[in-house]
C-alpha positions in Angstrom: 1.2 4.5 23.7 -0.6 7.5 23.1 -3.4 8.1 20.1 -2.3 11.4 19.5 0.9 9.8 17.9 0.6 9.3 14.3 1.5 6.6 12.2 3.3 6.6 9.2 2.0 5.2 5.6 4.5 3.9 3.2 3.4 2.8 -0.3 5.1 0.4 -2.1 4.9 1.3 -6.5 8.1 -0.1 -8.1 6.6 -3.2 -9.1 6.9 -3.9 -12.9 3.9 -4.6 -14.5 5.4 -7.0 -16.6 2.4 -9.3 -16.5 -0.1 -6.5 -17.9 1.8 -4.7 -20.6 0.2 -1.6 -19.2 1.3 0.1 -16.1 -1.5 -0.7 -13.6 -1.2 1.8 -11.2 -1.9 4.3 -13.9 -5.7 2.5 -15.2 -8.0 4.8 -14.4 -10.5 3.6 -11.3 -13.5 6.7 -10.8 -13.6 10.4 -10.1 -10.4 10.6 -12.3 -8.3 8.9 -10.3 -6.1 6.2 -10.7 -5.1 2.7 -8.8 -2.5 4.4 -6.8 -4.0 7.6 -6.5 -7.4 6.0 -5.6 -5.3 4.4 -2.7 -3.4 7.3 -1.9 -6.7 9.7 -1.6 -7.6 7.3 1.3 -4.6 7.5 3.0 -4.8 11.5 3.2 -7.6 11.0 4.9 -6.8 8.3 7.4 -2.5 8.3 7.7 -1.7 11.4 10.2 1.9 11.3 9.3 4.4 11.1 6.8 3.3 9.8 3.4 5.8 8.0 1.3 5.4 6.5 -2.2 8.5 4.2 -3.4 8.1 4.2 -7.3 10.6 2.4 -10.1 9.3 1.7 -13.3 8.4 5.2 -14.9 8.9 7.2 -11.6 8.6 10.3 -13.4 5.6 9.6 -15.4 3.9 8.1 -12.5 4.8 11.4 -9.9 3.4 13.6 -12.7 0.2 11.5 -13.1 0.0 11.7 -9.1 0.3 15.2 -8.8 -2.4 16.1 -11.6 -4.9 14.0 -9.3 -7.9 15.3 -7.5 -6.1 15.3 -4.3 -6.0 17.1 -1.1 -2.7 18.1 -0.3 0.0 16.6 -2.5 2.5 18.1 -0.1 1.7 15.2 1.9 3.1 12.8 -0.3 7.0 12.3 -0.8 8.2 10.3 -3.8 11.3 8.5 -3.8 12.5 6.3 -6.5 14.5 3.2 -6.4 16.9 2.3 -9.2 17.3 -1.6 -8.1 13.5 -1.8 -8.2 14.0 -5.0 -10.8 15.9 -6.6 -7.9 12.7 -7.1 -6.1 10.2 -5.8 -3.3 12.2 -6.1 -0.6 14.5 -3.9 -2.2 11.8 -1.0 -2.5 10.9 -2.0 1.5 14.3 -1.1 2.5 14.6 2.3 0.5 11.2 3.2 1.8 12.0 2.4 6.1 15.5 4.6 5.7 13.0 7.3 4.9 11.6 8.0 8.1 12.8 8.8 11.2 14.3 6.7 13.8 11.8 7.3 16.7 8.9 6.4 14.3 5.7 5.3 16.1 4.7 3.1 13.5 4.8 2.4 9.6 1.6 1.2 7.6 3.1 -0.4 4.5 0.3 -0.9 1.4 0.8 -2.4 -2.0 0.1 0.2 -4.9 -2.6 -2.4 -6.8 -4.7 -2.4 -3.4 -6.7 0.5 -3.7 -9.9 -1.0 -2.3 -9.5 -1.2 1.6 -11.6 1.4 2.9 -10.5 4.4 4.8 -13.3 2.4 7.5 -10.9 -0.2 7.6 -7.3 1.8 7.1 -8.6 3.6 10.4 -9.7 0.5 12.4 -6.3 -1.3 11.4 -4.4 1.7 13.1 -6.8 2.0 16.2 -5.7 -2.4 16.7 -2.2 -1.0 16.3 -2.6 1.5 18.6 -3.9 -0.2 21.3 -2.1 -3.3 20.6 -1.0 -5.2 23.3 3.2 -5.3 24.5 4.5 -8.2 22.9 2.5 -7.4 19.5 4.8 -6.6 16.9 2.3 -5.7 13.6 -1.1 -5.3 13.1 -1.9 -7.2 9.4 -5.6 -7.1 7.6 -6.9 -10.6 6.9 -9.7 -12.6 5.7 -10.2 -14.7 8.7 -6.8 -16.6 9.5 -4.9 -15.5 6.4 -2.5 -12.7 6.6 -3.2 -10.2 4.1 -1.9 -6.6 3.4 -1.8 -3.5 4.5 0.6 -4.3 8.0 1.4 -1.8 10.3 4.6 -2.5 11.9 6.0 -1.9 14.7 9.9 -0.2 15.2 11.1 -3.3 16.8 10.6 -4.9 13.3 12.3 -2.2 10.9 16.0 -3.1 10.7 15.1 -7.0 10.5 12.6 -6.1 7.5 16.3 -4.3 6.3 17.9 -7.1 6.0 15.6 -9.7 4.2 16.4 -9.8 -0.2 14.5 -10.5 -3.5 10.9 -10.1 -4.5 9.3 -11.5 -1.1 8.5 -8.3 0.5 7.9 -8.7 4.5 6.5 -12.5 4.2 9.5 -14.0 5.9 9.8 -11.8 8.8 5.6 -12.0 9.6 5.9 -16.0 9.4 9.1 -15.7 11.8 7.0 -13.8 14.2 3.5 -15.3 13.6 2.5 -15.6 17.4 3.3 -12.1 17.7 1.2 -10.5 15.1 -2.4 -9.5 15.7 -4.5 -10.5 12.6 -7.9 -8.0 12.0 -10.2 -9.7 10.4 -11.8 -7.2 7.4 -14.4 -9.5 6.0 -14.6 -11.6 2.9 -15.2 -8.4 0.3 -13.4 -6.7 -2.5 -10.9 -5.0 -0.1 -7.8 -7.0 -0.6 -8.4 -7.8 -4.3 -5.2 -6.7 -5.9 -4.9 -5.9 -10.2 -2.7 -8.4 -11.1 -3.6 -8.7 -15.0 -6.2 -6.9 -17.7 -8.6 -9.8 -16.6 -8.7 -8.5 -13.5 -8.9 -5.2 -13.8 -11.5 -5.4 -16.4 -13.5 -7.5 -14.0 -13.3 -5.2 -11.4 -14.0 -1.7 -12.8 -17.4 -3.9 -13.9 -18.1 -5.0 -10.8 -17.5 -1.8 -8.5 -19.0 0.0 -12.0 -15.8 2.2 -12.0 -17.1 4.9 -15.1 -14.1 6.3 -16.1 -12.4 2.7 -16.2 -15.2 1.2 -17.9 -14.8 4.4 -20.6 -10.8 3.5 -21.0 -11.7 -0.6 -21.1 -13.9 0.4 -23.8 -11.3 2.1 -25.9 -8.7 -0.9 -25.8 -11.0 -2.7 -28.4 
């Protein structure tokens, strides 16, 4: 495997919200960006090939709010939106893999609310997959022993990850393969802290002292 291939980045943004009220991958984060366009800003700098966002609840509104972002090339970024996102993750998965070509080299899947890995990390995650060794399957991020996200998977795994249903994303097919994924170990910081509810997100945009965040928190009452 050659390092002049690139790897592909999809994103995965259908996810509800339902927990929040508010849409969380349209809070604002700093530099007026948002959670997902925080995250996707990284990957135009570290992802070499295609760039695909999956969205479902208020695709429009969302792609709008993308494509007003401070970012460098939104001709990078396709948008596709799935109409069963309700049905669950692995749903947004599938629509997402049938995306990209057969003969992809690789596809780095990341979760929307994740918008803290740095493009340090984004960058070593792919050289691991790149110079991974034959019987590897995926690269994952993790603290330590657990498996976290983002995974960069290999081709060998697309049309199994096809076939799995309902909200569990790629779980099912990583724990089948265990001894065949490499786990890189990122550290015990703020990198795979997800924005699950308000709590959360408040919390956060006061610890990374996120301005424009802090200026919206401050407006909710």
């Amino acid at each position: 495997m050659t390092e002049n291939i690139p790897i592909d980045g999809l994103v995965l943004a259908a996810g509800q919200s339902s927990r929040m009220g508010l849409h969380k991958i349209l809070l604002p984060t700093k530099d007026g960006h948002t959670v997902l366009s925080l995250l996707l800003s990284k990957l135009q700098s570290t992802i070499e090939g295609k760039l695909v966002v999956v969205l479902g609840r208020d695709a429009e509104a969302v792609q709008t709010s993308i494509l007003a972002r401070n970012l460098d090339n939104h001709n990078r970024i396709s948008f596709i939106t799935n109409p069963k996102f309700q049905d669950g993750m692995s749903t947004s998965l599938k629509l997402g893999i049938d995306s990209f070509d057969k003969n992809i080299n690789g596809l780095a899947v990341f979760l929307a609310d994740q918008p803290l890995i740095s493009e340090q990390d984004i960058a070593l995650l792919q050289k691991k997959y790149i110079n991974r060794s034959d019987d590897c399957l995926a690269v994952a991020a993790a603290k330590g022993t657990k498996r976290l996200n983002p995974v960069i998977f290999s081709p060998e795994l697309l049309q199994e990850l096809k076939e799995i249903s309902g909200d569990v994303g790629a779980k099912t097919v990583l724990q089948k393969h265990k001894e065949r994924i490499s786990l890189i170990d990122l550290g015990d910081g703020l990198w795979s802290k997800d924005i699950d509810d308000w709590e959360g997100y408040v919390g956060l945009a006061r610890a990374l002292n996120w301005p424009d965040a802090i200026n919206f928190i401050n407006t909710q009452g």
